[in-house]
Steps between C-alpha positions, in 0.01 A plus 500: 500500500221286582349279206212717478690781494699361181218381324365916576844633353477262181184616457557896541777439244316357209243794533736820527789358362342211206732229604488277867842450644689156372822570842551715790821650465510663876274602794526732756396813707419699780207733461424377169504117372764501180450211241785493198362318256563319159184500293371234219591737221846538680481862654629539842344708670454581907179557642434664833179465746457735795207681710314665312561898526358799257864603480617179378343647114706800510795290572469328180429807322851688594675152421379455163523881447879487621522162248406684221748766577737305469601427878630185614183342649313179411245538238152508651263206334149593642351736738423456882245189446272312770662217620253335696447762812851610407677657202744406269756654160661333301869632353787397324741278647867617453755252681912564548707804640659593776396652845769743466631759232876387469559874518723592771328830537144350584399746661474694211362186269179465723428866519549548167249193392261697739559873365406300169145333669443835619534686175269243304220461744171662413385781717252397759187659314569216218385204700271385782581561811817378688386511853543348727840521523649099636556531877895577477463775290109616682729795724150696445277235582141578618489248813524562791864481685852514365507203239299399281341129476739261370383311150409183563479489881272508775789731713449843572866635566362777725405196727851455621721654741803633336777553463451833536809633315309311146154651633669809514691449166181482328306809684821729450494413147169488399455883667772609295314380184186634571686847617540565082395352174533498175257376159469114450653291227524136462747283612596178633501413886710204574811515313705200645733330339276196516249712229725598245744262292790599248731403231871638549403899613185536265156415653322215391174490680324660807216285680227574751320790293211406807771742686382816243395855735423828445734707743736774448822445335734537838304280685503216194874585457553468909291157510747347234795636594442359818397178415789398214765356594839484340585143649250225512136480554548412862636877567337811432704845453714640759452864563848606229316242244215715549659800459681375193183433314345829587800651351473266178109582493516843451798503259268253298227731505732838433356676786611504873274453751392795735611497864136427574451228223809327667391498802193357437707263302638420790182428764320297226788279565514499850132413536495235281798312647359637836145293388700175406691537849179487713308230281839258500486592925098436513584132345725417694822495274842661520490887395702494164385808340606789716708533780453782805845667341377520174161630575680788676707570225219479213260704716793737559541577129094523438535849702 
């Protein structure tokens, strides 16, 4: 951060918070800018300043709604708040766990954690509006071409030749999710390993609540199941991990999944590893998160 910057932060913190930070405990980020910090009067809190978007309020809303129900989510300080031309929350800062469940089933630890989210979320008439949906989860996007815009970026993925098998990954997949649907609840998005953090097999925080949609349920439960991984965070979930955690989900819940729900389940998956594929190959870097075989396979049980 630049001095100015510091000297901005210090200052946002003694007027939504009543105390100016006395150390920074970490920094980092991607989309957003993410400050841990110890205060004067010894809370530690972490403070995060991104764009500023109308649905970064309702993110805030769901997280301190999902707080107070008792899920396992940082307490939310303040609202969305002006931070210069950007915005900026405030929440609790809860250091320690582990980035994996020492479960040997973790497959069914993760989907379980997310049956939970699911259940306690507030329907999507209780808060402002979720949309737009972040770019890896935007399969119904309003622009024009196949993907969406990535955050953050000047590239447009529909720019860029190929490969065709991930171009048509993410068509196949995103016309098998608009060929049905189903009413929207909330959920989480990006459910990597790299978001949540436990203690033995019992949650103990998930992060990135700026990852909150309104979408149906298969499509949520497809996006995560997709996206955990029962490994490290450098891997994401083969096709059986998948499978395991769609099985796990729906036990959790007590109701199996139609043929059509899985399905969709299953192309909500595709796409968004699809999406990942093409922006890592628009970049420039190696394609980690899906491979031709897999695509086939994951498009193959999406019907």
């Amino acid at each position: 951060m630049s001095p100015r910057t510091h000297a901005d932060l210090a200052q946002w913190c003694v007027e939504h918070l009543g105390s100016p930070p006395a150390e920074e405990i970490f920094r980092s980020g991607h989309l957003s800018t993410v400050v841990g910090l110890r205060l004067a009067d010894d809370r530690e809190v972490v403070v995060k300043i991104r764009p500023s978007e109308p649905r970064t309020a309702a993110c805030v809303e769901v997280q301190r709604r999902m707080f107070r129900a008792g899920y396992q989510c940082p307490e939310p300080l303040t609202g969305a708040l002006p931070f210069g031309e950007e915005v900026a929350t405030a929440e609790t800062y809860g250091p320690g766990g582990a980035a994996l469940p020492s479960a040997d089933d973790a497959a069914r630890v993760f989907a379980e954690a997310f049956a939970r989210l699911i259940e306690l979320a507030p329907s999507p008439a209780e808060v402002p509006t979720l949309d737009p949906a972040p770019s890896w989860a935007a399969w119904n996007h309003a622009e024009d071409g196949l993907w969406p815009r990535p955050e953050g970026a000047g590239t447009n993925l529909n720019e860029v030749a190929g490969p065709e098998w991930i171009d048509d990954t993410g068509r196949l997949a995103r016309d098998r999710l608009r060929a049905s649907d189903s009413e929207a609840v909330i959920g989480h998005c990006d459910w990597l390993v790299g978001n949540l953090r436990w203690s033995g097999d019992a949650l103990l925080v998930v992060h990135d609540w700026d990852s909150t949609i309104a979408e149906s349920e298969a499509v949520l439960v497809g996006f995560a199941a997709a996206l955990y991984s029962t490994a490290s965070a450098d891997e994401l979930a083969t096709v059986e991990e998948t499978e395991r955690f769609l099985d796990a989900y729906c036990r959790a819940r007590g109701r199996a999944f139609s043929a059509d729900e899985r399905e969709r389940a299953w192309a909500a998956g595709a796409w968004t590893r699809a999406y990942d594929a093409k922006y890592q190959h628009t970049v420039g870097g190696p394609i980690t998160s899906l491979s031709e075989p897999e695509a086939r396979e994951r498009l193959r049980r999406s019907g």
